[in-house]
Wavefront OBJ file of the C-alpha trace (Angstrom):
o trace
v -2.467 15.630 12.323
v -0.491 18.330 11.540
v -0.665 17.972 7.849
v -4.511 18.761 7.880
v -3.903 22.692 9.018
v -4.612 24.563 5.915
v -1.417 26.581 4.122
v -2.924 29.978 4.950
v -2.331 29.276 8.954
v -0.076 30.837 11.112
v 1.240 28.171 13.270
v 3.902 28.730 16.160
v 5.771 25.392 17.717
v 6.997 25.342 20.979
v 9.799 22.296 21.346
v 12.521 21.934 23.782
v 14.467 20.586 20.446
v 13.112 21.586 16.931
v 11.958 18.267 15.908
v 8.663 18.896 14.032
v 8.763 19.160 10.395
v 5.579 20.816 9.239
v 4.905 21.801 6.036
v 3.215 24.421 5.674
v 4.822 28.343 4.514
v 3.381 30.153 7.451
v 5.251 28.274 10.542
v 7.353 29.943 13.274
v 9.776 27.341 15.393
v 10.381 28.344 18.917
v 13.068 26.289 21.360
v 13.532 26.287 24.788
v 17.277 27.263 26.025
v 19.607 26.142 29.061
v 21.447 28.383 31.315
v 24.893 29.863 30.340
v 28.013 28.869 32.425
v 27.039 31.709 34.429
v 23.636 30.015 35.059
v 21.979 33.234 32.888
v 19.741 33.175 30.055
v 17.234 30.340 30.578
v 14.459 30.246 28.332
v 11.644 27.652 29.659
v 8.428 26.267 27.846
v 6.353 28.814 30.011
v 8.460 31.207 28.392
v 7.945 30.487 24.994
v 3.897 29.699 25.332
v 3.608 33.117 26.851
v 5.449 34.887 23.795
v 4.012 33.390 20.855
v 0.431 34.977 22.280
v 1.628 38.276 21.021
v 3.230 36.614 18.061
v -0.366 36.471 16.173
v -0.853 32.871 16.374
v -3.603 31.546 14.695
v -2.736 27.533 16.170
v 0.018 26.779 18.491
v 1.728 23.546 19.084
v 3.688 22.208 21.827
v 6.044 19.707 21.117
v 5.539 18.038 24.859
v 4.175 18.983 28.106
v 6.018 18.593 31.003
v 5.143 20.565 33.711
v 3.385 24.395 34.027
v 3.480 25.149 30.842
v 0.015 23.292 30.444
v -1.420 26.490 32.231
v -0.598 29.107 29.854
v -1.369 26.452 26.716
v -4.950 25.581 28.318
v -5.407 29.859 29.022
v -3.986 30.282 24.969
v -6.794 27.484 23.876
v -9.541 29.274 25.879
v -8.648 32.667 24.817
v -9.264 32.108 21.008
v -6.652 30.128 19.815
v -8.432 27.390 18.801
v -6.738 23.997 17.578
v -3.848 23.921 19.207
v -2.028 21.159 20.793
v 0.202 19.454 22.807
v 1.395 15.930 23.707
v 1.295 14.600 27.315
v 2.845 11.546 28.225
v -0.216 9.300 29.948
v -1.495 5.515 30.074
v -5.272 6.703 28.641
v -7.009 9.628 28.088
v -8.465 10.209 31.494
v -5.607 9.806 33.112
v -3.976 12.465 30.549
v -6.815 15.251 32.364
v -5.319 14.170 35.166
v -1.821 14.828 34.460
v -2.689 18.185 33.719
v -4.067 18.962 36.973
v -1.234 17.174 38.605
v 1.382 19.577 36.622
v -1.064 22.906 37.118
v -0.838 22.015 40.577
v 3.037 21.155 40.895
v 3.523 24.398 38.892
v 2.986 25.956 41.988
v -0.965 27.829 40.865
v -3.294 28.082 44.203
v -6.579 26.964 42.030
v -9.231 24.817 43.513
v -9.704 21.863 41.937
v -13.126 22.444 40.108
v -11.583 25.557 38.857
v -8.629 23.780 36.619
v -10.745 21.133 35.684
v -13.213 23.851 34.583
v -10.074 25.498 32.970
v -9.499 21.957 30.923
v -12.850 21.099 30.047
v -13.096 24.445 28.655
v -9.993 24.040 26.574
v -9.600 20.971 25.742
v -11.965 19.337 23.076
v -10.581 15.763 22.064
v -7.391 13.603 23.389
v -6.047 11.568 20.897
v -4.391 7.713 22.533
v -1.388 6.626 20.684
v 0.408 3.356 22.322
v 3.166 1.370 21.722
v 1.245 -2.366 21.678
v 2.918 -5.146 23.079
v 4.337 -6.416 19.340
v 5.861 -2.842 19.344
v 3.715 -1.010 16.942
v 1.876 2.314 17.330
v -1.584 2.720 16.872
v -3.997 5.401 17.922
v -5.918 3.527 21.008
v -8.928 5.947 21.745
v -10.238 8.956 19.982
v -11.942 10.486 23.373
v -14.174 13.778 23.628
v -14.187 15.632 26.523
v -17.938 16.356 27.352
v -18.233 18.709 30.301
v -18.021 18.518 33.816
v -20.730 16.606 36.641
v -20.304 17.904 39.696
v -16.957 17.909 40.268
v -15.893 15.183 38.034
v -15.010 15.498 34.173
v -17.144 13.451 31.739
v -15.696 11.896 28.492
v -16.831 9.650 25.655
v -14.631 7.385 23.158
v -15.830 7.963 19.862
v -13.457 5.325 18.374
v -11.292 2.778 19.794
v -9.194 0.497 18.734
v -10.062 -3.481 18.860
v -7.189 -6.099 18.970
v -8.889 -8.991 17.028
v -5.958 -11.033 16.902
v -1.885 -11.743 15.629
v -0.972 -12.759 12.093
v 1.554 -15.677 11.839
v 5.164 -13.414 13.045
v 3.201 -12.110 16.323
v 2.061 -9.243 14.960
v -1.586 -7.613 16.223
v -4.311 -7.626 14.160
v -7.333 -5.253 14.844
v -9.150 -2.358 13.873
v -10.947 0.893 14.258
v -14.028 0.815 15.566
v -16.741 3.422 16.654
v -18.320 3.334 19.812
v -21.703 3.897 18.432
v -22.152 7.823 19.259
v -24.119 8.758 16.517
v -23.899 12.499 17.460
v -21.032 13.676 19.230
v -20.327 16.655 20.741
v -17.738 17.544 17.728
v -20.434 17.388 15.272
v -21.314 21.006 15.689
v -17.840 22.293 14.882
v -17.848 20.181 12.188
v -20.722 21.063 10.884
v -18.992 24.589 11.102
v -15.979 23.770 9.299
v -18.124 21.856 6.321
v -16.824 18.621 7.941
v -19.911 17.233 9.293
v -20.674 14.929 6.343
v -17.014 13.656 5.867
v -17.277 12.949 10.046
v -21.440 11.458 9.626
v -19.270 8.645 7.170
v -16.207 8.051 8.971
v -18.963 7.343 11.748
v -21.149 4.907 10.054
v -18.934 2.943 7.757
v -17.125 1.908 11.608
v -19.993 1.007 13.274
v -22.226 -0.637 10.496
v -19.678 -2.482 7.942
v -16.459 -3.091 10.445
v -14.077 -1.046 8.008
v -11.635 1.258 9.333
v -11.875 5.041 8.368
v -8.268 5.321 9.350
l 1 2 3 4 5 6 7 8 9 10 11 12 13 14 15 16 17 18 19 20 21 22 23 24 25 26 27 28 29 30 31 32 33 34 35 36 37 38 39 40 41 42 43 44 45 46 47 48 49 50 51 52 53 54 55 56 57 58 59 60 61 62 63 64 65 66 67 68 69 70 71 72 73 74 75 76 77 78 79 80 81 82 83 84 85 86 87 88 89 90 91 92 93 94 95 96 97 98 99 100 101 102 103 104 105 106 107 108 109 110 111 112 113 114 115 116 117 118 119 120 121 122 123 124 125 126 127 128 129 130 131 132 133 134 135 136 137 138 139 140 141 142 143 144 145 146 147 148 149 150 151 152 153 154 155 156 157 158 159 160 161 162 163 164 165 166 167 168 169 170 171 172 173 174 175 176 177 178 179 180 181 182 183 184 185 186 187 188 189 190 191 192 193 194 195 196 197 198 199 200 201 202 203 204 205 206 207 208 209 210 211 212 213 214 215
């Protein structure tokens, strides 16, 4: 994914281990630090989300979320800094949302519920599914938008998903890419900002009508 932010981007990472390679000119690499022998020194993920705001930022990335961190990542997405990201370890995309409540909570923030999920829904746009399949490939699972709230309760839609049709002669999974049939979804308007609609309108249609996979 990363390889689609333009070269003219500022982009800070936040990693507990530098592992990301990104290409682009304009990145910044931030890593999280242990305690000295004297138990001094500590630098945690919180730490570094909360810097890189004044560090100009114009995308930041977080190499995984583990625990309060998410807070100050889902405040940075919802204070301007649009298209930035982090991975969460979770079985599906809904139960990803609820991860993040589970480690806003844990993290020790006196919010009522509707509030963070308010807080999410108002950060968080798509979640992205990549699992390790039972022949032990990857693939990207669900591509899953996150609507808006109901009540109390956060609505999503798959846009695409990912259809086991069957296993070649060694074992290995066949399937494809498929969309869900959402003609219009809720992404279409920032694509349509960004110039992307049309690219988006095909990727769309050539799923759902001839079977191919845009991916």
């Amino acid at each position: 994914m990363t390889n689609y932010i333009d070269e003219d981007e500022r982009v800070i990472t936040c990693e507990d281990s530098a592992e990301l390679q990104l290409q682009q000119p304009h990145v910044v690499r931030l890593e999280t630090r242990p305690p000295n022998l004297e138990g001094e020194g500590t630098i945690t993920m919180t730490d570094l989300v909360k810097n890189c705001l004044r560090m100009r930022p114009e995308r930041i990335i977080v190499g995984e979320v583990r625990g309060s961190e998410v807070f100050d990542l889902l405040q940075a997405m919802n204070t301007g800094h649009d298209g930035s990201m982090g991975t969460i370890h979770a079985n599906s995309p809904r139960e990803c949302l609820s991860r993040m409540e589970s480690m806003i909570a844990m993290g020790g923030f006196s919010l009522p519920a509707k509030t963070v999920r308010e807080i999410i829904v108002g950060s968080v746009d798509i979640v992205i599914q990549a699992k390790r399949l039972r022949d032990g490939s990857r693939r990207i699972t669900h591509i899953t938008e996150v609507l808006g709230m109901e009540g109390d309760v956060i609505i999503t839609q798959d846009i695409f998903v990912y259809d086991i049709t069957g296993e070649d002669e060694n074992g290995k999974l066949i399937g494809k890419h498929k969309s869900t049939g959402v003609g219009n979804p809720k992404m279409m308007e920032r694509a349509r900002y960004y110039n992307e609609d049309e690219r988006l309108s095909r990727a769309l249609d050539e799923s759902e009508d001839r079977g191919s996979d845009p991916f």
